[in-house]
Structure formats: C-alpha cells, structure tokens
C-alpha positions as CSV (number, residue, x, y, z in Angstrom):
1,X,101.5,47.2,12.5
2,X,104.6,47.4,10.5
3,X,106.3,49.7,13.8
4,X,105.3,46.9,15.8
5,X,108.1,46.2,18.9
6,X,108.5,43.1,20.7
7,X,108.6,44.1,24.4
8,X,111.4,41.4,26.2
9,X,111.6,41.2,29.5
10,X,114.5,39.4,31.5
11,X,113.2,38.2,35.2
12,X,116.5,37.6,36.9
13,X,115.2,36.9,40.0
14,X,117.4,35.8,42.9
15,X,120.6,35.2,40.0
16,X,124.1,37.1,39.4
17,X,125.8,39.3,41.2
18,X,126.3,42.6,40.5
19,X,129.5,42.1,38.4
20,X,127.9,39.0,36.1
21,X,124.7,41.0,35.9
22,X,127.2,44.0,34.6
23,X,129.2,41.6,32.4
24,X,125.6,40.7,30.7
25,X,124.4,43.5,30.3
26,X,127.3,45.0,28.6
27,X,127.2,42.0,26.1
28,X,123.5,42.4,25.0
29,X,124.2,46.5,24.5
30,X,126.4,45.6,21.5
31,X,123.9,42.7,20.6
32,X,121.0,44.7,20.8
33,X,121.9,46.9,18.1
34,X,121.1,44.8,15.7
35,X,117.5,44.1,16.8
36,X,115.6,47.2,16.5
37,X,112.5,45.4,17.0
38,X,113.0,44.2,20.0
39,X,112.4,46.7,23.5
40,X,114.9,44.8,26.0
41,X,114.0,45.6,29.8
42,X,116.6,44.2,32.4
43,X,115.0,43.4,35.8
44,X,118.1,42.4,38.0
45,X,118.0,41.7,42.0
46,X,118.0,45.5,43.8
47,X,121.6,44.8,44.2
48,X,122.8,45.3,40.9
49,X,120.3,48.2,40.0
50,X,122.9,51.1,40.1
51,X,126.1,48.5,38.5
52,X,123.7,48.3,35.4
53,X,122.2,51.6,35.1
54,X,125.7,52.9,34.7
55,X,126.6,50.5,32.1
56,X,123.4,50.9,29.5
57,X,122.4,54.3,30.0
58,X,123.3,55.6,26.8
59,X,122.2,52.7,25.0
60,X,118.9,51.7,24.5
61,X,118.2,48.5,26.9
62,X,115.6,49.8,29.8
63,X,116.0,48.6,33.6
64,X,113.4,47.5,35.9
65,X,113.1,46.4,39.6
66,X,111.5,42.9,40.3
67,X,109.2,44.6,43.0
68,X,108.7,47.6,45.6
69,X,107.0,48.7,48.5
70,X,103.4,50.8,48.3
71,X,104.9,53.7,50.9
72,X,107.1,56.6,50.2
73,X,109.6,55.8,53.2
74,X,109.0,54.2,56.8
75,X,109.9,51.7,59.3
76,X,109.9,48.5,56.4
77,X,113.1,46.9,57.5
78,X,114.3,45.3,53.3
79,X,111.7,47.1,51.7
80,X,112.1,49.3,48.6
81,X,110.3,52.6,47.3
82,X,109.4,53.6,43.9
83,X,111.7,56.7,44.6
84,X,114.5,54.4,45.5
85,X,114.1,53.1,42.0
86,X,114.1,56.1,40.7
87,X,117.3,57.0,41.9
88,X,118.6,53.9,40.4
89,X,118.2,54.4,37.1
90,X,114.9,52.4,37.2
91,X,111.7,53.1,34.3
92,X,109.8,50.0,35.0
93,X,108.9,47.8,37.9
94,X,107.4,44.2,37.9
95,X,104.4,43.8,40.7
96,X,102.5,40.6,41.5
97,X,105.1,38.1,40.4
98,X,103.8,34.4,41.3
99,X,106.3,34.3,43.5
100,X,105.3,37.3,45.1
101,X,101.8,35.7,45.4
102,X,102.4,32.2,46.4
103,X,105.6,32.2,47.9
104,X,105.5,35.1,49.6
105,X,101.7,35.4,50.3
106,X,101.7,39.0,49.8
107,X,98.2,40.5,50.6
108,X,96.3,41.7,47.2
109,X,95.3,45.0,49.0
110,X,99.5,45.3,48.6
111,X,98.9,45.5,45.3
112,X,96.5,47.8,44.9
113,X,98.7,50.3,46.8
114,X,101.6,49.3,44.8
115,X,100.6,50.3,41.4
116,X,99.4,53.2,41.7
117,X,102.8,53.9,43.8
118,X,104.3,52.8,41.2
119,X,102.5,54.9,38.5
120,X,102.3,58.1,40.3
121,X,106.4,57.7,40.6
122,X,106.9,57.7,37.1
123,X,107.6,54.7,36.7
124,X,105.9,51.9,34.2
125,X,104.6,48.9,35.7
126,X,104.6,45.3,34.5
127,X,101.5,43.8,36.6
128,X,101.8,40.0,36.2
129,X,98.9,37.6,36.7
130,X,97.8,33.6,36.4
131,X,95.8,31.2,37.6
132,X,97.6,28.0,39.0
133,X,96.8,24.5,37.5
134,X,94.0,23.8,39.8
135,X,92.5,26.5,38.5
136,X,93.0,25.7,35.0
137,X,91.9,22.2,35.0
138,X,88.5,23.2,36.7
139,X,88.1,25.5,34.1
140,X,88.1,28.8,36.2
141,X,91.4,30.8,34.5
142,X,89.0,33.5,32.7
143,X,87.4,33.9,36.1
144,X,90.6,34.5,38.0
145,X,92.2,36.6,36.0
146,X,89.1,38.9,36.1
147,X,89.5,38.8,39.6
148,X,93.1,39.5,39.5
149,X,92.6,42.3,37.2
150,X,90.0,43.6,39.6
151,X,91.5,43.7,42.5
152,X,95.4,44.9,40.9
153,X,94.3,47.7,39.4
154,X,91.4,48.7,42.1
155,X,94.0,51.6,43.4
156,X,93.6,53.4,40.0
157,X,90.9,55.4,38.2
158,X,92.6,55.3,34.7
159,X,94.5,52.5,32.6
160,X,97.7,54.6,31.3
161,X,97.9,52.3,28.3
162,X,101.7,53.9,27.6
163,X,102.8,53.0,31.3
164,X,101.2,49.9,32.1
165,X,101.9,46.2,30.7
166,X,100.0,43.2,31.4
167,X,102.2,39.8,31.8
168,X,99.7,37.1,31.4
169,X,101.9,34.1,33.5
170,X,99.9,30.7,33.9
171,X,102.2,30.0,37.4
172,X,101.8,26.4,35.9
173,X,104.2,26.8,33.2
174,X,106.4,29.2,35.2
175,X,110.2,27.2,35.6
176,X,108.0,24.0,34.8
177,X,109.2,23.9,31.0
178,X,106.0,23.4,30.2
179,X,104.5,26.1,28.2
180,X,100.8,26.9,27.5
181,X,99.9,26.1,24.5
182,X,99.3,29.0,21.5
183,X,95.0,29.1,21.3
184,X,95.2,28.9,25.6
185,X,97.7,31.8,25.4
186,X,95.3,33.5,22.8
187,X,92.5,33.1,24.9
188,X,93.9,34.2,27.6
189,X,95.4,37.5,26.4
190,X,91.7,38.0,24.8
191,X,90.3,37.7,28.4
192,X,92.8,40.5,30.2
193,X,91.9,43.1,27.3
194,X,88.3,42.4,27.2
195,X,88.4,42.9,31.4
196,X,90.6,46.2,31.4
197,X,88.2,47.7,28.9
198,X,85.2,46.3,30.9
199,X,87.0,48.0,34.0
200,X,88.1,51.3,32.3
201,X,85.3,52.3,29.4
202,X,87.0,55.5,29.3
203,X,90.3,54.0,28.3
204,X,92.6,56.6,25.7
205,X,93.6,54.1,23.5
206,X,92.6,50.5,22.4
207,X,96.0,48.9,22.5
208,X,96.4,47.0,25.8
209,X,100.2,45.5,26.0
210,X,99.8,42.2,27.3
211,X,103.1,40.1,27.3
212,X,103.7,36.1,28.0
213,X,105.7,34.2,30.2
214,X,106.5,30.7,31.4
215,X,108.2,28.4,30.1
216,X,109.6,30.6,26.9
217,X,112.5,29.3,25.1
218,X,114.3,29.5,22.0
219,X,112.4,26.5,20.5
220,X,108.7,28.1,21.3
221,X,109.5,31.9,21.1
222,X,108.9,32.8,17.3
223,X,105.2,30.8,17.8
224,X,104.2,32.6,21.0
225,X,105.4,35.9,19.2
226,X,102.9,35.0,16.0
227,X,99.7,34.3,18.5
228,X,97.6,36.8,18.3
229,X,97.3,39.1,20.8
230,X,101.2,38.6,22.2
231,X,103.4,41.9,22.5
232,X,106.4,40.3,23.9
233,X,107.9,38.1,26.6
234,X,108.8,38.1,30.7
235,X,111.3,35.6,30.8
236,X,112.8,33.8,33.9
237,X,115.5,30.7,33.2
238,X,116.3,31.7,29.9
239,X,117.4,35.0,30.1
240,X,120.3,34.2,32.4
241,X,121.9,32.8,29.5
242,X,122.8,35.8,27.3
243,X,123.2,33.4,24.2
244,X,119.3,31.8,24.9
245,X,118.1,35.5,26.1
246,X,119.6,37.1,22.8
247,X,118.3,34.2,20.2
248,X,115.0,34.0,21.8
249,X,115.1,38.0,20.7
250,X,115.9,36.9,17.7
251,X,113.7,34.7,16.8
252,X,111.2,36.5,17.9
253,X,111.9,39.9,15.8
254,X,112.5,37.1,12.7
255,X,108.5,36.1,13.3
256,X,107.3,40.0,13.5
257,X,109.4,40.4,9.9
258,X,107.5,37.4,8.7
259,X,103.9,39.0,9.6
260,X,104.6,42.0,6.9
C-alpha cells in the first residue's frame, strides 16, 4: 500500500552506556526526519531507558525494552515490570529473544505470562521466534514456529493486530552474518500468518506485522524489504553503528519507493 511503513527495530543488547546510547539517539532524531517511511524503535539495555526517553520524546523515534518480567511487582531480585517500562517512557517490548531462549533457557510458560503482561500494560510487543539450524536442515522450521506461535501467544484470547509484531529470527543467521535467503524468508513469514489466523479465526484485521532479523545489513536490506510479506527489520550488530543503522533505513525506504 502506497502508506506502507517500514517498521526498524534496533536490538542493542548488552551495548552503550547510557551517554553513547543518548549521543545516538540524538543523532538519528535529526536523521530520521528525512525518512518518513521508516517507524524507528530504539530498544537499549534498561539502563539507558529514562537517558533516551528524555532525549526523543518530542520527536518521532519510539523506545522499547529488550524484555520484562510476567508479574506486577514481587520478590524477582534484576527483574523488570511492564509498569516499570511504562514509567520509562517505554511503548514496546521485545519477548522471546533467542538469547532469551537459548542462552538463558527461559521456560515457554514465561512467555505466555509475559505477553499478555505486556499487552494488558499497554504496551506493544515484539514476540520473536526461529528455529535453530538443526532444525532447519531436518526440515522442521514450519513445524516449530507453529509451535512457537502456539505456546507464545497461548496467554491470550485475541491477536491485537495494532499491538503485536511478529519478528521471524532464524537463530542461525542471528550475529552469524549469514542471512536467510529471500524465498526461505518468504516462506517463513507465510507460515507465522497462516498459524496466527489458524490460532485466532476471529482476528479484526488481515494485516499480521511480521518483521525480519539476522544477519541484516546495508548490502541485503533493500532485498529483504522487497520479499513479500516483510514489514520491517529487528536488527542486532548493525544498529550500533548509527551510519550502518541509518543507511540500512535508507535503503530500505528507497526499495518501498521503488514498489509504487
């Protein structure tokens, strides 16, 4: 559609202190003027949360938390709460990160509580998923993100289609610079809606966000962005580099222009 937006997430992870995360963001406020097409979300360690709120809230960059705890408040010692968030400026939140999964080993019944936490706060979720490589060499990745799906968003009775994004992340590709290729990406994305509308019948509306990541760069950006069925990006590496993060942005509202 000719309204289309490119939804661009930056994954900072465990990266910049509160001053360089500042510094950063204050950069791609000016820069992001002249990309209307693009929806920038900034998702900076907890520590910087409130240091970035204050420098982009009168522009129109969005901030996000890279994860949070199911409860309200309680004895969970480095734990966060979507009301927390809140108070930080916070309108989106990233649950089920790889890293979250396989690093971590957070249970899945964690994220069933967590997004409809998250949902019920206010705030918008971006629920990641992927299959790892053993998974997609013995052919299974359509099966597990069914199952992914499944079990994610088993703590809801409705998909808010407005307040829920669906990053499709093979974990293979993730920091690997090795991206999956366009028609596996396609394929992919094809799978998550078809299950969310399998899962939710009643569902408002028939557009299903479902962004990329792994492995995106300034080289593959503008392709990935022309697949069909791609809304945007969650990006790790690259968007620590604010001259990579904003020409990836670039490239990518260049390819939407190109569609029309």
């Amino acid at each position: 559609m000719s309204d289309r937006k490119v939804l661009v997430v930056a994954n900072w992870k465990m990266h910049k202190t509160p001053q360089e995360g500042l510094t950063f963001a204050r950069q791609l406020k000016t820069k992001a003027l002249n990309l209307p097409a693009v929806n920038f979300i900034l998702c900076p360690s907890a520590t910087g949360l409130l240091h970035i709120h204050g420098e982009i809230r009168e522009s129109a960059l969005e901030l996000g938390a890279q994860n949070l705890h199911f409860a309200e408040q309680g004895a969970f010692t480095g734990e966060i709460s979507a009301s927390m968030l809140n108070a930080c400026g916070c309108k989106w939140v990233i649950i089920g990160h790889s890293e979250r999964r396989y690093i971590f080993n957070e249970p899945a019944g964690d994220r069933q509580r967590k997004v409809p936490a998250a949902l019920n706060s206010g705030l918008k979720v971006i629920l990641c998923i992927g299959e790892v490589k053993a998974e997609r060499d013995a052919g299974a990745t359509a099966e597990v993100l069914k199952a992914q799906l499944a079990n994610d968003l088993g703590g809801i009775s409705r998909f808010p289609t407005d307040q829920l994004v669906i990053a499709y992340e093979p974990v293979w590709a993730i920091g690997s610079g090795v991206v999956a290729l366009p028609a596996q990406v396609e394929e992919a994305h094809a799978v998550v809606r078809e299950t969310i509308f399998q899962l939710f019948p009643s569902i408002s509306s028939k557009h299903v966000s479902v962004i990329y990541g792994g492995s995106v760069n300034i080289a593959n950006a503008a392709q990935l962005i022309a697949t069909p069925g791609v809304d945007g990006f969650l990006i790790g590496g690259a968007s620590l580099n604010i001259g990579d993060f904003v020409t990836i942005a670039q490239n990518a509202q260049t390819a939407l222009k190109a569609e029309h």
